[in-house]
MARFI-366922 format. One record per atom (N, C-alpha, C): residue number from 1; x, y, z; atom name. Coordinates in pm, whole numbers, plus 50000, padded with zeros to 5 digits. Layout:
BEGIN
+-----+-------+-------+-------+------+
! seq !     X !     Y !     Z ! atom !
+-----+-------+-------+-------+------+
! NUM !     X !     Y !     Z !   CA !
...
+-----+-------+-------+-------+------+
***
This chain:
BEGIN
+-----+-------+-------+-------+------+
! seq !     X !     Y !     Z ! atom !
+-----+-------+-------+-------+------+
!   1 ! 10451 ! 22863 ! 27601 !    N !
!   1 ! 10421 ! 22963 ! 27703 !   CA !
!   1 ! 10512 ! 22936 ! 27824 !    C !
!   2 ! 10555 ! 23003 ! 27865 !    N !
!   2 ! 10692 ! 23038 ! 28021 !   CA !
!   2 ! 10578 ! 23077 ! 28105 !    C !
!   3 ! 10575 ! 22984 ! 28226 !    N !
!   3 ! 10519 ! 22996 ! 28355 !   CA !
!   3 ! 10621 ! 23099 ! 28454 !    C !
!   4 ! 10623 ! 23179 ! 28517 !    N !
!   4 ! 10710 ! 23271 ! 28624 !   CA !
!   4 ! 10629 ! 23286 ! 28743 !    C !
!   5 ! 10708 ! 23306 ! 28806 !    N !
!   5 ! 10631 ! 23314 ! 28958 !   CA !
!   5 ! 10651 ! 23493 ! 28994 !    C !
!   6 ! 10548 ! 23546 ! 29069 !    N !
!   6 ! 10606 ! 23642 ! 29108 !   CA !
!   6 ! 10506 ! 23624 ! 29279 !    C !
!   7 ! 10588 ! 23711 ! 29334 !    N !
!   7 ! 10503 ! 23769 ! 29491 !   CA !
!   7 ! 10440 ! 23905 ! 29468 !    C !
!   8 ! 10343 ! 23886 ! 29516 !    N !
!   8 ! 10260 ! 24034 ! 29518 !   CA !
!   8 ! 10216 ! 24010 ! 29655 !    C !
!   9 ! 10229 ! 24166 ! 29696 !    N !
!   9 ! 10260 ! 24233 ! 29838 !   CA !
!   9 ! 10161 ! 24295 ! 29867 !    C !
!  10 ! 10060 ! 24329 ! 29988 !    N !
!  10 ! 09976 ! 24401 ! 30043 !   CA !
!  10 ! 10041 ! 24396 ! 30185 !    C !
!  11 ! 10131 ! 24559 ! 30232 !    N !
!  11 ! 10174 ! 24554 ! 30318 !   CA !
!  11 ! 10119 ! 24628 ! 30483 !    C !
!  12 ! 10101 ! 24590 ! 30549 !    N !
!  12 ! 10047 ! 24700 ! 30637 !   CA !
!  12 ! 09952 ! 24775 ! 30628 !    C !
!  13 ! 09837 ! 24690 ! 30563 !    N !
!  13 ! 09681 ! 24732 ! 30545 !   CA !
!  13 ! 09678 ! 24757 ! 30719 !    C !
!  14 ! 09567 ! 24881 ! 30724 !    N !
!  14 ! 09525 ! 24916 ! 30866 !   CA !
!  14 ! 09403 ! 24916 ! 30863 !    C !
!  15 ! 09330 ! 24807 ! 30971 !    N !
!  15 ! 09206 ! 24785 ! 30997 !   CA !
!  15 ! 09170 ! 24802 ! 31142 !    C !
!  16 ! 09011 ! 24859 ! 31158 !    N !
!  16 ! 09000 ! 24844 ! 31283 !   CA !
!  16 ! 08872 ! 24734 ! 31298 !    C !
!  17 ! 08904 ! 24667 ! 31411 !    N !
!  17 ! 08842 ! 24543 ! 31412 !   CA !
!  17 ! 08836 ! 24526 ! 31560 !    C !
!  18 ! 08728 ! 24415 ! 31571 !    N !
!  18 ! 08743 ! 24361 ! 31699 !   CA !
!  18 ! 08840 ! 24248 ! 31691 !    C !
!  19 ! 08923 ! 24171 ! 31808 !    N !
!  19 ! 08978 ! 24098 ! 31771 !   CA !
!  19 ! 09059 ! 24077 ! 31920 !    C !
!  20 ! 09077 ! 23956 ! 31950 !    N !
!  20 ! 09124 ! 23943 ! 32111 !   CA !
!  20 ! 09009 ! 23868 ! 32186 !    C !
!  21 ! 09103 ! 23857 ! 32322 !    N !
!  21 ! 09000 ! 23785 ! 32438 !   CA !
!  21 ! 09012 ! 23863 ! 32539 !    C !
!  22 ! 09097 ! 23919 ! 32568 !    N !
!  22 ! 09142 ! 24028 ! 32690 !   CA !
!  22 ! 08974 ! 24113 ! 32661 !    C !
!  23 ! 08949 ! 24154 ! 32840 !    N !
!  23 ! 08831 ! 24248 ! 32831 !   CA !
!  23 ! 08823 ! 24355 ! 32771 !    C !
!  24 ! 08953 ! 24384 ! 32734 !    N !
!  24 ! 08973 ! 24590 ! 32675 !   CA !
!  24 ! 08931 ! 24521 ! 32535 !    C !
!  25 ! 08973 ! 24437 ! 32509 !    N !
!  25 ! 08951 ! 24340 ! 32326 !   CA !
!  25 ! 08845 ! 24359 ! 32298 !    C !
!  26 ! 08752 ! 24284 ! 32426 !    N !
!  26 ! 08615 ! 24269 ! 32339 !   CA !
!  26 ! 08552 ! 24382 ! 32383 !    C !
!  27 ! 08597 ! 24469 ! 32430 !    N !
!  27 ! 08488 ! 24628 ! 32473 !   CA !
!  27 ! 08467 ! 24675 ! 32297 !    C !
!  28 ! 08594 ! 24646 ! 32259 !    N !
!  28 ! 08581 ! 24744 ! 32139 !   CA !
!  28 ! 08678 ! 24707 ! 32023 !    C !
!  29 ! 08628 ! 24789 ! 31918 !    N !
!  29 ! 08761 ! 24755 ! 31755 !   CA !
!  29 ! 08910 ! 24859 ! 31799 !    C !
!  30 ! 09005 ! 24763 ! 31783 !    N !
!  30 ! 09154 ! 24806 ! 31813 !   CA !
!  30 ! 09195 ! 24827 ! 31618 !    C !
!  31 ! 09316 ! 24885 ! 31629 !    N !
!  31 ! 09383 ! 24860 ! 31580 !   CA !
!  31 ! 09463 ! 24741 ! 31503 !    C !
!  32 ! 09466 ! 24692 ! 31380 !    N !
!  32 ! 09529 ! 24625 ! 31344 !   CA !
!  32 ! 09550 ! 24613 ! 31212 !    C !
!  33 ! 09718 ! 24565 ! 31210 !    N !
!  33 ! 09772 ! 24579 ! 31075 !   CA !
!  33 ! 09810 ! 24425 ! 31019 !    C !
!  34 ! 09769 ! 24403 ! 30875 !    N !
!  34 ! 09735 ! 24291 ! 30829 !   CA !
!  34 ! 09839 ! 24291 ! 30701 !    C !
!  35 ! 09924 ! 24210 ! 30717 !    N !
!  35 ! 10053 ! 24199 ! 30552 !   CA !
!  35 ! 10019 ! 24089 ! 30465 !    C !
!  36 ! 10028 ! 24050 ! 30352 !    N !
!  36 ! 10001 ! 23957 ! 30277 !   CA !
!  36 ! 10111 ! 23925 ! 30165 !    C !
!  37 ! 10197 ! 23864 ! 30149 !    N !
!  37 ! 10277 ! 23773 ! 30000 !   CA !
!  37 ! 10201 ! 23693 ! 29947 !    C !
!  38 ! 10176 ! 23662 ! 29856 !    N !
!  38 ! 10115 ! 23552 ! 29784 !   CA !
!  38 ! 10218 ! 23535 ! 29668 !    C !
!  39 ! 10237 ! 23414 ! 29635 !    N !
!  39 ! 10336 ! 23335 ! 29540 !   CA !
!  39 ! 10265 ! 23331 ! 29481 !    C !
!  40 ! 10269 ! 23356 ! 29282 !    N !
!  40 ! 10123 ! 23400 ! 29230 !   CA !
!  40 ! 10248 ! 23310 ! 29081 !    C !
!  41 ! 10181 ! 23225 ! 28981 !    N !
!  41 ! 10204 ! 23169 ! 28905 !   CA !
!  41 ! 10157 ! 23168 ! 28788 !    C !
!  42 ! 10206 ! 23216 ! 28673 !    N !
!  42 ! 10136 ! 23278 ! 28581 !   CA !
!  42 ! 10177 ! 23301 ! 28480 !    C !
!  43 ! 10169 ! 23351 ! 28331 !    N !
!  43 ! 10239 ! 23340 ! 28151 !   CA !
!  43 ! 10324 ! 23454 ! 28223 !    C !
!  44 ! 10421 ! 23429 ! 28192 !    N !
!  44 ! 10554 ! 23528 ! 28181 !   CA !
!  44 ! 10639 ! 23619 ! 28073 !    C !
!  45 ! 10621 ! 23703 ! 28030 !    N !
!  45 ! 10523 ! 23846 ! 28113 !   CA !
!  45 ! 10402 ! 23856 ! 28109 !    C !
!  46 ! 10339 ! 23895 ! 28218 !    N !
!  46 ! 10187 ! 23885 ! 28166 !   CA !
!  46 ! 10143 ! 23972 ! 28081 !    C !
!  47 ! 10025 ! 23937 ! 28036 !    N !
!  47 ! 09943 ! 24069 ! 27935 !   CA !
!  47 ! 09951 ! 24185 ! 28058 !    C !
!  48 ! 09911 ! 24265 ! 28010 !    N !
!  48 ! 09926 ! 24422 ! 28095 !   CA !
!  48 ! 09776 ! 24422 ! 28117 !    C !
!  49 ! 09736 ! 24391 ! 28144 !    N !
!  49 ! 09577 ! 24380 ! 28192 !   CA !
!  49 ! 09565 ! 24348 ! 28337 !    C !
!  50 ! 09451 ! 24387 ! 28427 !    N !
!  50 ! 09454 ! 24355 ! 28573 !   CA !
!  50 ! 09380 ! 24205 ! 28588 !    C !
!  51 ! 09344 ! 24177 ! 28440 !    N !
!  51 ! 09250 ! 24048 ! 28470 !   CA !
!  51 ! 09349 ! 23906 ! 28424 !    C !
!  52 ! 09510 ! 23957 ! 28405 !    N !
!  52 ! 09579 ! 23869 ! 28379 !   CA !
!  52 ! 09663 ! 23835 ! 28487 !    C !
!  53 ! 09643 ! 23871 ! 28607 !    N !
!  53 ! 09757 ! 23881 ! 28715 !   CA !
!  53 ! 09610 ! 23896 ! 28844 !    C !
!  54 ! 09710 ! 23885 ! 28956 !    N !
!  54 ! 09637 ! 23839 ! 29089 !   CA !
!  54 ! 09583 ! 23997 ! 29114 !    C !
!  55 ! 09491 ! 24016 ! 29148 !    N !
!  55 ! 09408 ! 24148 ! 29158 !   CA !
!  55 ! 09438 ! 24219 ! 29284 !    C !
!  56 ! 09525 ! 24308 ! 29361 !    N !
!  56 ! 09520 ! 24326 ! 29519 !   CA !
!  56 ! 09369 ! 24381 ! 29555 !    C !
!  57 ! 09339 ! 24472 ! 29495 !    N !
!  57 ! 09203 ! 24539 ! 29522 !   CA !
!  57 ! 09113 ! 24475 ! 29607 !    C !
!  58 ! 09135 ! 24331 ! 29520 !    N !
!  58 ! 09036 ! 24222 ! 29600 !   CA !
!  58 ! 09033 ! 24157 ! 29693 !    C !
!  59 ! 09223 ! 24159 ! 29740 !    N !
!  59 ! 09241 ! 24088 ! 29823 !   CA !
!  59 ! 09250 ! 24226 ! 29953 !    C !
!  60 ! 09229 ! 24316 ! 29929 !    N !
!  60 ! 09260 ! 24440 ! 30046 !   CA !
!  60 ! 09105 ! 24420 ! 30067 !    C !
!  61 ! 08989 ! 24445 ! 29976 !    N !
!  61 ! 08896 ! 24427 ! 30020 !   CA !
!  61 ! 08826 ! 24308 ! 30081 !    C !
!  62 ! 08873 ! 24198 ! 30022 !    N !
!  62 ! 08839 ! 24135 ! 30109 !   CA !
!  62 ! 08838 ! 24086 ! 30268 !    C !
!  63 ! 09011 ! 24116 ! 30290 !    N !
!  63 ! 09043 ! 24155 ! 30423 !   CA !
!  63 ! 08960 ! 24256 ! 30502 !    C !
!  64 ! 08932 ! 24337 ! 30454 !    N !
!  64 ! 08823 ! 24518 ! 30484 !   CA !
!  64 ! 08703 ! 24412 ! 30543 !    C !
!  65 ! 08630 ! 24331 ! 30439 !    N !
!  65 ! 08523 ! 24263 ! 30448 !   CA !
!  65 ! 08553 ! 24162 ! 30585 !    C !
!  66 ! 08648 ! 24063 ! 30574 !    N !
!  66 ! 08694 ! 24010 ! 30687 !   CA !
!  66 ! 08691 ! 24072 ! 30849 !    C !
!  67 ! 08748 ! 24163 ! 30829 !    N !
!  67 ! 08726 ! 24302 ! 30945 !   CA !
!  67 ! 08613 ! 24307 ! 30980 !    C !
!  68 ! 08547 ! 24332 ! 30917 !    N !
!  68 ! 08435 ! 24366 ! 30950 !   CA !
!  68 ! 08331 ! 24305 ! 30954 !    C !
!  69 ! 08311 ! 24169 ! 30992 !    N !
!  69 ! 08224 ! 24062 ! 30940 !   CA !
!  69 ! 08201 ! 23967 ! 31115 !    C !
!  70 ! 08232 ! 24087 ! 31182 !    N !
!  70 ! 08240 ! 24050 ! 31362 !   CA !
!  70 ! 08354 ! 24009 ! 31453 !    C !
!  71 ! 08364 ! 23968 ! 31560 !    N !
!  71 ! 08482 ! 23970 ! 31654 !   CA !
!  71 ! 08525 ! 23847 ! 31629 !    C !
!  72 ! 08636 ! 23842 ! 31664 !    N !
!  72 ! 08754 ! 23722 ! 31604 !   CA !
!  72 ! 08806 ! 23707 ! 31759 !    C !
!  73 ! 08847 ! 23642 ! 31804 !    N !
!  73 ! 08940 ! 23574 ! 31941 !   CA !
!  73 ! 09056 ! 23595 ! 31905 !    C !
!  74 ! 09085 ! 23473 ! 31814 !    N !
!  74 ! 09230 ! 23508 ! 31788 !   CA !
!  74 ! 09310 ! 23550 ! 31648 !    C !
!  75 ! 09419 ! 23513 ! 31659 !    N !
!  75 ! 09489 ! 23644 ! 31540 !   CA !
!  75 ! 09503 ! 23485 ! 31460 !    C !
!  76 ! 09550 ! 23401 ! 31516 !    N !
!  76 ! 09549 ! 23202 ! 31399 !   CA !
!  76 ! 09462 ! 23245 ! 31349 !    C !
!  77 ! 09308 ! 23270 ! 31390 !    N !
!  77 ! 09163 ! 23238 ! 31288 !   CA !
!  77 ! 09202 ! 23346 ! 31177 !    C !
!  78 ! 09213 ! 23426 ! 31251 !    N !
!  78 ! 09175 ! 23572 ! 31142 !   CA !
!  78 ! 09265 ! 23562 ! 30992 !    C !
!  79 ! 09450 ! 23519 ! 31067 !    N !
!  79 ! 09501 ! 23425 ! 30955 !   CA !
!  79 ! 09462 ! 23390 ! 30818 !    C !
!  80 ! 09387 ! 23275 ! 30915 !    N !
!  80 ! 09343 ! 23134 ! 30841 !   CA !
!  80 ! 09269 ! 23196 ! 30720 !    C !
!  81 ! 09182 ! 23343 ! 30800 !    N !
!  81 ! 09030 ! 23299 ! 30721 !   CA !
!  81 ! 09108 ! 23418 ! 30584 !    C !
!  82 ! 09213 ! 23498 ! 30589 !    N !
!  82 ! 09289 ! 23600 ! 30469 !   CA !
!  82 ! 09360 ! 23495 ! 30388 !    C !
!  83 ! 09444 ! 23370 ! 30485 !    N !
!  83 ! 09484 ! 23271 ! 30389 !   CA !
!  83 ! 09370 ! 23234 ! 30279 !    C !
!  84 ! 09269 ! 23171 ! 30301 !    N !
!  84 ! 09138 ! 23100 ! 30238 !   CA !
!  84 ! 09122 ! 23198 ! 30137 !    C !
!  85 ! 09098 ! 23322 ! 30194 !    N !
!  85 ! 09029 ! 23451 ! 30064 !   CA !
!  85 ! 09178 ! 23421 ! 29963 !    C !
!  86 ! 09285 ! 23460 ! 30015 !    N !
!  86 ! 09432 ! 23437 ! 29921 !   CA !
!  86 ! 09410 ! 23295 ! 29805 !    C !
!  87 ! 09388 ! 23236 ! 29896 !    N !
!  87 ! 09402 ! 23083 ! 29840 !   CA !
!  87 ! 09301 ! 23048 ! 29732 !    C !
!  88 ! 09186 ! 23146 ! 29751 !    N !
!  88 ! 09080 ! 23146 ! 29660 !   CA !
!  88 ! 09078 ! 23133 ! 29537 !    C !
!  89 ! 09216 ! 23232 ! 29479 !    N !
!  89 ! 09250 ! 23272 ! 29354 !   CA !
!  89 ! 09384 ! 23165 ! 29265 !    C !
!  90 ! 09295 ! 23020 ! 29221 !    N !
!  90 ! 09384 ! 22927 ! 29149 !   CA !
!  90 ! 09537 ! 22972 ! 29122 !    C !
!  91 ! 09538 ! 23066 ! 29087 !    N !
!  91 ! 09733 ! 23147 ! 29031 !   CA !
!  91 ! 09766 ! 23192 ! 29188 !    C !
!  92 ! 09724 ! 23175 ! 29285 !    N !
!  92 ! 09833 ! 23159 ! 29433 !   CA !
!  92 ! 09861 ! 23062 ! 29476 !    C !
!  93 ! 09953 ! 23025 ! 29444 !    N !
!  93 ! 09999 ! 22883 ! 29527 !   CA !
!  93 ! 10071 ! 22851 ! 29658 !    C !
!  94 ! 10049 ! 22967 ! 29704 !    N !
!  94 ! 10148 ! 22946 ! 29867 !   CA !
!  94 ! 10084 ! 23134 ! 29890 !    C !
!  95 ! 10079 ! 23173 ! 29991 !    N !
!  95 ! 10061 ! 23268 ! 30097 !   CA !
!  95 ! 10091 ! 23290 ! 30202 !    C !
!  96 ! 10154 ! 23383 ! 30241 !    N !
!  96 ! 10185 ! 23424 ! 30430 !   CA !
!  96 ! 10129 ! 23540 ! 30421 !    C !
!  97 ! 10055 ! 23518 ! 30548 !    N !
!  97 ! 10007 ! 23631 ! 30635 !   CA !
!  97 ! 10018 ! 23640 ! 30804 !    C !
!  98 ! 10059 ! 23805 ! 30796 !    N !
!  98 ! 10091 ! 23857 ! 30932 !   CA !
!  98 ! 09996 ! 23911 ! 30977 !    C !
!  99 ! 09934 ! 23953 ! 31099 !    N !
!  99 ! 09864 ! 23995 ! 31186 !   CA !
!  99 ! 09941 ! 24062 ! 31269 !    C !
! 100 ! 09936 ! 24222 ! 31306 !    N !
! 100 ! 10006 ! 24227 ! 31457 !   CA !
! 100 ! 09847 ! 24363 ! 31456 !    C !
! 101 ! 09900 ! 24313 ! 31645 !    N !
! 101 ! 09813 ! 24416 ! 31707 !   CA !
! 101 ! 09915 ! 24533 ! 31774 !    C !
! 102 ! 09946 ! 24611 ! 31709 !    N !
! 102 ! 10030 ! 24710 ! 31734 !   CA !
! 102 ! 10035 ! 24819 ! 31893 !    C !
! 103 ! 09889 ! 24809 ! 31935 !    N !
! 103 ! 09826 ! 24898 ! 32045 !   CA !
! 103 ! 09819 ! 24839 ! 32178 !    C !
! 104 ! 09851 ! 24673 ! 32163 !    N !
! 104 ! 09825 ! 24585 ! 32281 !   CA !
! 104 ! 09967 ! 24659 ! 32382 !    C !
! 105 ! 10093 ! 24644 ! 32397 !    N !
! 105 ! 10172 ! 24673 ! 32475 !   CA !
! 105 ! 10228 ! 24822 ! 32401 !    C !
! 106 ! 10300 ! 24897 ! 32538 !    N !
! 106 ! 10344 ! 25000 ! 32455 !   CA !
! 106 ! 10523 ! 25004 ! 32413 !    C !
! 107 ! 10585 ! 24846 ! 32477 !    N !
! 107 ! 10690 ! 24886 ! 32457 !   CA !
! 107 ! 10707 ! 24726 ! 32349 !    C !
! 108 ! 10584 ! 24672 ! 32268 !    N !
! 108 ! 10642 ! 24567 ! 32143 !   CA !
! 108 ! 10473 ! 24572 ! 32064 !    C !
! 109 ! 10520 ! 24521 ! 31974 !    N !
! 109 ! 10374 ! 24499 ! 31898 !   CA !
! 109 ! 10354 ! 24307 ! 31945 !    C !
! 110 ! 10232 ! 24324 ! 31922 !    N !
! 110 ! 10187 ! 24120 ! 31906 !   CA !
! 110 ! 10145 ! 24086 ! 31802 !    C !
! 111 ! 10206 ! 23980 ! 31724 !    N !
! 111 ! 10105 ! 23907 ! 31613 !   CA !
! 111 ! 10104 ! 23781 ! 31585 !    C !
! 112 ! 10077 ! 23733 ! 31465 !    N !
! 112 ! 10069 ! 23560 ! 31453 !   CA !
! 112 ! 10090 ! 23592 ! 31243 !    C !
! 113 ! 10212 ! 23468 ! 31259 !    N !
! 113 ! 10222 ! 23487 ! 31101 !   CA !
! 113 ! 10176 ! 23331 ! 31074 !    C !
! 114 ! 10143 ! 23312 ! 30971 !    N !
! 114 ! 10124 ! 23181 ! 30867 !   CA !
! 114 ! 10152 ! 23191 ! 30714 !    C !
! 115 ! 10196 ! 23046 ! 30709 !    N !
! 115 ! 10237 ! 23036 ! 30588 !   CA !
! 115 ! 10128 ! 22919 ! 30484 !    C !
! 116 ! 10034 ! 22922 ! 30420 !    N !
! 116 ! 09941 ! 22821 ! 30348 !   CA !
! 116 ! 09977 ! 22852 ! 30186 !    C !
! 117 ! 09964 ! 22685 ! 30167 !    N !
! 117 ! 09953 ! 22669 ! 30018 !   CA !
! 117 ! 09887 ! 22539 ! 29987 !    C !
! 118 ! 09882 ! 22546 ! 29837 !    N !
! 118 ! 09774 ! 22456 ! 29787 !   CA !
! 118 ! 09852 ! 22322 ! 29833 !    C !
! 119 ! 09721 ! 22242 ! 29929 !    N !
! 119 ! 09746 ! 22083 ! 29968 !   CA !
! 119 ! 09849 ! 22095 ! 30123 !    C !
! 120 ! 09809 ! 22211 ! 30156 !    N !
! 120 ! 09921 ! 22225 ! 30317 !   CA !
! 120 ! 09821 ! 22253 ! 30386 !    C !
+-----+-------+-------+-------+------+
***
């Protein structure tokens, strides 16, 4: 059996969330867009099945769920906690995720990227 690596992409999911420390932050859910790579390791080619390969469904929903699961401070935690759901799934072995808050300034976006993998 041939092990291959591939990346699978969830780009620019749009969530609204609370998220921030600024007073306009915590009045209310802003805007925010959430990207995900995951380095995914696995029989090469896979079976054509969704239960042979990394599932996005799960990982968009889980982010959805993340969102929505109360106010976050900062954009590191929120990170951390899409890394963990990523990391969940044994066949990812490394993940980055972006955060930007697109609505904070009107002339740049803000975010926080990370990079986690198994034993980092």
């Amino acid at each position: 059996m041939v092990e291959a690596t591939y990346t699978i992409r969830l780009d620019a999911l749009e969530v609204r969330m609370g998220l921030g420390i600024h007073a306009e932050e915590l009045a209310g859910p802003q805007r925010v867009l959430v990207s995900v790579a995951m380095t995914c390791t696995y029989p090469a080619p896979p079976e054509d099945r969704i239960d042979a390969v990394v599932d996005y469904d799960r990982v968009r929903e889980g982010i959805r769920a993340i969102a929505a699961s109360g106010h976050v401070m900062l954009q590191e935690v929120l990170c951390e906690r899409i890394a963990a759901l990523c990391l969940s799934d044994p066949r990812v072995t490394e993940v980055t995720v972006r955060s930007t808050k697109p609505d904070i300034y009107l002339d740049a976006q803000i975010g926080c990227e990370i990079k986690r993998g198994r034993g980092k």
